[in-house]
N, C-alpha and C positions, 0 to 999 in steps of 0.2 A: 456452654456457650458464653457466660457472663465471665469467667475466669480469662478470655481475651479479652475482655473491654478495657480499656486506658480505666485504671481508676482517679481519674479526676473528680478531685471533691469538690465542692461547690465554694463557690466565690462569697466573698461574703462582701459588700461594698462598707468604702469608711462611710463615716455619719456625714460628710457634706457631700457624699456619691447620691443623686435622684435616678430613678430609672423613672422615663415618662412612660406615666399611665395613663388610661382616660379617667378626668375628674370626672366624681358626679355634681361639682356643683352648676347647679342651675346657668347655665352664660348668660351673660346679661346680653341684653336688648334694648330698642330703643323703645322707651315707653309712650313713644310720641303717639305710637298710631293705637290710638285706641280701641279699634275692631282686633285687636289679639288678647287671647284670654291667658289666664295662665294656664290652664288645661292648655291650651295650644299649644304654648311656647314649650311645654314640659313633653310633649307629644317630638313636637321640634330638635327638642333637644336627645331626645332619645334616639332619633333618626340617625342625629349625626355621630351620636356613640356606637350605633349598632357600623353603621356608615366605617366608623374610624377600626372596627373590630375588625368588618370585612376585608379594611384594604391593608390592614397595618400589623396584625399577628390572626394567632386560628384561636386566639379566647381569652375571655378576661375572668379574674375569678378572686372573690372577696372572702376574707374569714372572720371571726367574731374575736372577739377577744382572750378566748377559749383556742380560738386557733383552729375549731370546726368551719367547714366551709360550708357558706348560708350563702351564695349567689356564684353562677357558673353561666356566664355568655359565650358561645361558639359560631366563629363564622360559617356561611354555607357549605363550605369542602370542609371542615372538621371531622373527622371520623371519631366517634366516641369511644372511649374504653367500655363503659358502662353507662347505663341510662343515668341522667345528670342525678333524680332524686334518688339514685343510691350511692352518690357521691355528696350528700351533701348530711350537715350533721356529726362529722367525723374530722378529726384531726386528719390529716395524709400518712404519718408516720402510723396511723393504727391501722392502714388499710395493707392489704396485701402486696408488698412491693419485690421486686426480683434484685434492683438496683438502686441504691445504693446499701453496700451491708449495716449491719446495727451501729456501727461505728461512725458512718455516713447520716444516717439519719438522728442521731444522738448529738453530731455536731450541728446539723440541719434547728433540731430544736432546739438547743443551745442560743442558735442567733438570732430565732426567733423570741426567743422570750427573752430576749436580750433586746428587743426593738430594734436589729439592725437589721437597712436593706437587704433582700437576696437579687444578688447574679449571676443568673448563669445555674441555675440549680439543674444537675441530670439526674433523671429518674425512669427506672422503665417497671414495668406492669405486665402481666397477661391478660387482653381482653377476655370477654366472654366468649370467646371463641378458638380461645388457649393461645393465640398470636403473640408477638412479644412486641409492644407499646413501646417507644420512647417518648419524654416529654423533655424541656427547657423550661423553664417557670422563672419569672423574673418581678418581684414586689417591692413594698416599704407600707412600714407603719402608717395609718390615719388615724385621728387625733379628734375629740369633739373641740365643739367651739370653745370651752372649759380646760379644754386641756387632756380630759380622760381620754387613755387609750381604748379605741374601740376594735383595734382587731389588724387586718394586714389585705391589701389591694395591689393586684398586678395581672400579668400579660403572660401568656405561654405559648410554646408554639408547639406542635407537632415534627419532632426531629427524627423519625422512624427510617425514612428514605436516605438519611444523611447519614444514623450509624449504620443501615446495612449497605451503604456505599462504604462505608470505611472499614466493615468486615470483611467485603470483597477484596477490598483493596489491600486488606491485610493478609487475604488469603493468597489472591494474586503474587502478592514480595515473597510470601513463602513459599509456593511455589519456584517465582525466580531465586531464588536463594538456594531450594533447590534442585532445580535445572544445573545451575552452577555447580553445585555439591558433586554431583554425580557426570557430567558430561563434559565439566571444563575444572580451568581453574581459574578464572576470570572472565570478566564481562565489560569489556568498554565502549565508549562512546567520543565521536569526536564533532564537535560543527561543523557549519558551511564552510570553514578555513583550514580544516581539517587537524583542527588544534585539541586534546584528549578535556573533553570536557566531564566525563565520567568514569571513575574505576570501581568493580562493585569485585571483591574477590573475598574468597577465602585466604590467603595468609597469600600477601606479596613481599616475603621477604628475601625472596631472588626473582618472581617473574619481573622479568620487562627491567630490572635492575637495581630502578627507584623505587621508594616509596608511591602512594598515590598523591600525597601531596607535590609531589618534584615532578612527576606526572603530566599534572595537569597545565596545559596552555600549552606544552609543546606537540608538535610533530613529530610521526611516525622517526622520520630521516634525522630527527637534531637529538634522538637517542645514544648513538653513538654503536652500531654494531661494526665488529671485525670483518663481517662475511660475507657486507653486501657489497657489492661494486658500484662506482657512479652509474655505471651504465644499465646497474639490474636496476638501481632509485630510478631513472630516467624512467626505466621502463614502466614501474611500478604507478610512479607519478602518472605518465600518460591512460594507463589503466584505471586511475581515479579520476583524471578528468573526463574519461566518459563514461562513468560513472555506472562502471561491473565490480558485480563482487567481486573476492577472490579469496582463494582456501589454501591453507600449507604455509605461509608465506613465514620463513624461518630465519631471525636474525637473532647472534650470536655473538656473546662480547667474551673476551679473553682476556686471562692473568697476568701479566707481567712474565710468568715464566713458561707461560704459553699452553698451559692448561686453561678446560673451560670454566670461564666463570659465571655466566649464564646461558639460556638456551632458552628461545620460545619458538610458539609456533601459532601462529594468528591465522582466525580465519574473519573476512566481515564482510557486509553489503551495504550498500547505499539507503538514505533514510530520505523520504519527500514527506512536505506536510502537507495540509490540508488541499492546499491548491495548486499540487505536484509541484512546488519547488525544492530543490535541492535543499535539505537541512545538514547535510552531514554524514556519516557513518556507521553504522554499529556492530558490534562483531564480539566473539570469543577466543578466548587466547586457553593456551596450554603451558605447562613449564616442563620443557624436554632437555634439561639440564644434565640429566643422569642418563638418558638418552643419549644423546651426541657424546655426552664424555664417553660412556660406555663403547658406541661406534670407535671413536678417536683411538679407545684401546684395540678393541678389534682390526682396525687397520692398519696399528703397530706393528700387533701380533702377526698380520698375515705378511706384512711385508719384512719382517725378523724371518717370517716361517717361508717364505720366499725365497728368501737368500743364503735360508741355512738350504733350504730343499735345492737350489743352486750349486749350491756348492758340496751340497751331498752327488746330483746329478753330476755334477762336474769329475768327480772322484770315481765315481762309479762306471761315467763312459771312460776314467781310464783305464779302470779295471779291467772293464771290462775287453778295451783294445789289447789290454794285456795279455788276457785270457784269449785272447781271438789268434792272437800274436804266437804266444803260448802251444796253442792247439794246431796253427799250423805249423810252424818251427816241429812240434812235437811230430805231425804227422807224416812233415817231410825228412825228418829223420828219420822216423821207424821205416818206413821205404826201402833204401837203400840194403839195412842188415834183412828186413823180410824178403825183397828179392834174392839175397844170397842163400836165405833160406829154402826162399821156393825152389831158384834157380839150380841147385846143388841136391835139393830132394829127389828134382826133377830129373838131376843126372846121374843118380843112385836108381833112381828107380829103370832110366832107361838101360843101362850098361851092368846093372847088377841086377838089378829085379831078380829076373830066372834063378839066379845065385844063394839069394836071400831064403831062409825058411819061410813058411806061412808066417808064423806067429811076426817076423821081421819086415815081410813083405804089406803084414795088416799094422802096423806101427806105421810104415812107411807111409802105407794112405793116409793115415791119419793126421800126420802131420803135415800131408799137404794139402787136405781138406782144410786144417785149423788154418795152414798160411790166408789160402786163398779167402777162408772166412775175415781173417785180420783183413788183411786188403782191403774188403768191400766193408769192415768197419770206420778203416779209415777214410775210405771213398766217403761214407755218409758220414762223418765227422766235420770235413772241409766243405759237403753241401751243404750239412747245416749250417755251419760257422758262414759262407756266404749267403745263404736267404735272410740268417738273421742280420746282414748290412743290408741289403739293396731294398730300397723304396719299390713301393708297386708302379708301375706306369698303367692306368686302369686305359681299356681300351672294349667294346662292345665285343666279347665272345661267344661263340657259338660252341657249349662246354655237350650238345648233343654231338656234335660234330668229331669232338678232340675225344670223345670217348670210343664213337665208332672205330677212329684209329688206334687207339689205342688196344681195345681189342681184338683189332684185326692182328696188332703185330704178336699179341699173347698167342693167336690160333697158332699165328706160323710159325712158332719157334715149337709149339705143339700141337701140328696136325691130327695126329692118332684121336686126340679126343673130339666129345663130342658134347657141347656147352650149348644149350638153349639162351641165346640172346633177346634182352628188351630191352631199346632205348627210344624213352619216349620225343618225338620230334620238334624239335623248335625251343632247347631251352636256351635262353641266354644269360649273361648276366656281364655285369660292369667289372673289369677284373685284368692282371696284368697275366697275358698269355702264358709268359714262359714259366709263371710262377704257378699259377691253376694246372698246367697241366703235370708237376709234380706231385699237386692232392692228388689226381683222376688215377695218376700212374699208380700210388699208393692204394689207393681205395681199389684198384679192378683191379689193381696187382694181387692183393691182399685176398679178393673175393677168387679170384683163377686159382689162385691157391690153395686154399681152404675148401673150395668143391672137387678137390682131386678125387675125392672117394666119394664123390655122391653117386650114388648109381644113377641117377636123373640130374647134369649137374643145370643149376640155372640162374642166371646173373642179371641183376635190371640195376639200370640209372635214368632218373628220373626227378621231376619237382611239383611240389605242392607251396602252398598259401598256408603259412600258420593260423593258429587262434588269433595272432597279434597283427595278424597281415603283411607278416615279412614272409618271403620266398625260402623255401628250404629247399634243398637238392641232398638227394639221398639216390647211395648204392648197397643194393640189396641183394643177398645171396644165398642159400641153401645146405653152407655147408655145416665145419664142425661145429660152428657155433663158440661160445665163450661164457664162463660163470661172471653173470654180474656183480657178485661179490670183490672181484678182481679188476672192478671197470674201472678203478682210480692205477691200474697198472699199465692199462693201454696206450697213455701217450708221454709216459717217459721213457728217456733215449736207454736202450739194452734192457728194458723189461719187457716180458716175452712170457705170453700164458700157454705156450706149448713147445715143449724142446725141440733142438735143433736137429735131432735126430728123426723127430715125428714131420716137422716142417720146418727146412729151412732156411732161414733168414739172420738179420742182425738185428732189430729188433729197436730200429732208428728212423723205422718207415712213417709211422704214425707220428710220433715226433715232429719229423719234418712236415707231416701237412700241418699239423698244429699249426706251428710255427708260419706258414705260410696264410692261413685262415685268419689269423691274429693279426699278421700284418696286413688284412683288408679290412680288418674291424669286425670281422665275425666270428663265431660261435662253432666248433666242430663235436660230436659227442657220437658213441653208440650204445646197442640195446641190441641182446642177444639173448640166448638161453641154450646149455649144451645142449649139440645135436640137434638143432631146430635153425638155424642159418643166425643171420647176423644181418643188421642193417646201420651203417652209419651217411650220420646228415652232420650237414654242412649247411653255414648262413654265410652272408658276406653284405658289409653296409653297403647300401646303395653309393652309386656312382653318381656323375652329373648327371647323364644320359637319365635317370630312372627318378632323381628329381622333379 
């Protein structure tokens, strides 16, 4: 604990420096009146010594020549270290002291045996009760009538309350210091004029701009930031004149080439004294210098990454109109030579057929099974090339509804069978008609299909509520099912997990609802297992209506 004390050494006065003490000699009086004895007057005067003790320090205290103390007066609030007669008899420097070190007290008796005044001597002790004492002690030499020195007289006080107000108070700044250390990088203060009347920082060698000397006597506004507007100062201003804090407040000065040259970021509140009137401000600042430049890069960066992403999109819708361009040009050409194909298969087969051997007559079929197969690839080429242009036009559909038809129309192109239908009632959802019922077609297309051979076949579409709380709609079937190993093959265009001979198709169906799912912002996927049926579900982002 003594290792914080200011070591302040003791004062030593020149020889024409007095510090007043109380004399003992006798005061004179008037000797007129005779009924006063000198018993009296010595009685009298002791009064007024003890008197001048009470009012004027907490103790007088005399030592011999020796430098042993032979007389110790304390006024009535004195708290004593020790009882007076084990204080007396003994030099001070022989008695047990905390403060000041050997070096302190060695200079102490140096001026003393040197007859010069003491002022201002600190000294501390631990009483009998292990406390830690402060004292002030303040003397000068007395002298007999002759001339001999006889010793050294003075006044002390009791300064115990005063250094452990100044330990507090030492403790108190280190704490603010650090407060500061850790939560800010500055601490100011400004008066009633709102003029910086204190800076308390660790290193201001870019916050706020200036030093704390350039600092001080100006205003927030006569700093000079790049960032703010008159109109945010206005604002700002009007915000301290009624007198609210305020937090974030970030101004920022710039380089010459337009980099940042500083950056802070102040937070403060209003200060009242005693008799709640307005004193001023006080607040914490930050140095977000490396901050905002860092931003400043970042929104370089994005807007470089913007315009390269611009002008990649830009290339890319050409490509891709090219590709689109491309695909039908390509589709509407194959047309023509495939109908002459078909067309001329068609009239071998009619006019020669009978003619033909088996093996030429089974070649025949076959090539006009592959025509008509091209055909409906190409059909699903140009659907998908148009669903991937056209925007959704979302509108409230009733997708229980567009299924019922849908499956009605599958019955009737094949009566003979016999399909267990479930569709549960009332589903709707936000979604562009013509384009939903392309999924539906695909998904009950897909499932009519694949239960050809169930001997019980059975078909459901229907919707639940995720884990997440979004709506899933899922059609569900019975038949051959599908190895999930293969599920990353099911919705690219002509991949196909069962030949065209077993079921056929082209293999562009799933594709196309993808593609259509996507563009309402949803999620399409299935989950199957051979021979155990198949179900795939569908999401779709909510519309206004579901908002």
């Amino acid at each position: 604990e003594m290792d914080s004390v200011p070591r302040r050494q003791v004062g030593f006065a020149r020889a024409h420096d007095r510090i007043p003490v109380p004399s003992l000699r006798p005061i004179e009086h008037d000797m007129s009146n005779a009924e006063q004895s000198p018993n009296d007057e010595l009685r009298a005067s002791e009064e007024r010594f003890r008197s001048l003790i009470e009012l004027s320090t907490d103790y007088y205290w005399e030592t011999d020549a020796e430098h042993r103390k032979t007389r110790f007066e304390h006024n009535s609030k004195y708290r004593l270290m020790r009882p007076v007669p084990e204080q007396l008899g003994t030099p001070r420097w022989d008695r047990p002291n905390v403060y000041p070190d050997a070096a302190g007290w060695a200079a102490y008796r140096a001026a003393v045996e040197a007859r010069k005044p003491i002022v201002d001597f600190e000294y501390a002790r631990l009483n009998s009760a292990g406390e830690l004492c402060w004292r002030s002690i303040s003397g000068e030499p007395f002298y007999s009538a002759s001339g001999e020195f006889l010793g050294y007289r003075g006044v002390g006080r009791d300064i115990t309350e005063r250094k452990e107000a100044e330990r507090r108070l030492r403790e108190s700044e280190a704490r603010f210091r650090t407060l500061i250390e850790l939560t800010s990088d500055w601490y100011w203060e400004q008066d009633a004029e709102l003029r910086f009347s204190r800076v308390e920082s660790r290193n201001l060698s870019r916050q706020e701009l200036d030093p704390p000397s350039e600092l001080l006597g100006k205003r927030r506004w006569e700093i000079g930031y790049d960032n703010v507007t008159e109109a945010e100062w206005e604002a700002h201003k009007r915000l301290l004149e009624r007198r609210e804090p305020f937090r974030g407040f970030i101004g920022i000065q710039h380089n010459p080439n337009g980099g940042v040259r500083s950056a802070s970021e102040v937070s403060g509140e209003p200060i009242f004294d005693a008799g709640g009137r307005f004193a001023g401000y006080r607040g914490v600042g930050r140095d977000i210098t490396d901050r905002v430049a860092a931003e400043r890069r970042v929104r370089e960066f994005n807007a470089e990454l913007e315009a390269r992403i611009a002008e990649r999109t830009s290339e890319l819708q050409g490509a891709i109109a090219e590709l689109e361009s491309f695909t039908t040009s390509v589709a509407h050409d194959l047309r023509a030579p495939l109908r002459s194909v078909a067309g001329f298969g068609q009239m071998l087969q009619e006019d020669y057929g009978e003619s033909l051997p088996p093996a030429g007559r089974d070649y025949l079929r076959r090539m006009l099974l592959a025509s008509d197969r091209m055909t409906s690839m190409i059909d699903g080429l140009l659907e998908l090339s148009r669903l991937s242009r056209k925007e959704p036009r979302r509108s409230r559909v009733n997708l229980s509804a567009l299924a019922a038809e849908i499956l009605v129309r599958l019955q009737e192109v094949e009566p003979e069978r016999r399909v267990q239908l479930s569709i549960q009632a009332g589903i709707e959802a936000d979604c562009d008609p013509s384009l939903i019922v392309v999924v539906l077609e695909n998904l009950l297309g897909n499932a009519w299909k694949y239960t050809a051979r169930a001997t019980r076949a059975e078909i459901a579409f229907g919707g639940r509520d995720s884990d997440a709380g979004e709506s899933v709609f899922f059609v569900r079937d019975n038949g051959v099912g599908f190895d999930m190993r293969y599920v990353s093959k099911l919705f690219t265009a002509f991949q196909r997990l069962h030949s065209a001979d077993e079921f056929p198709g082209t293999g562009i169906g799933l594709s196309t609802a993808r593609k259509v799912i996507q563009r309402h912002g949803g999620r399409i996927w299935g989950e199957s297992r051979p021979g155990d049926g198949a179900v795939f579900c569908f999401t779709l982002e909510p519309g206004p209506s579901a908002r």
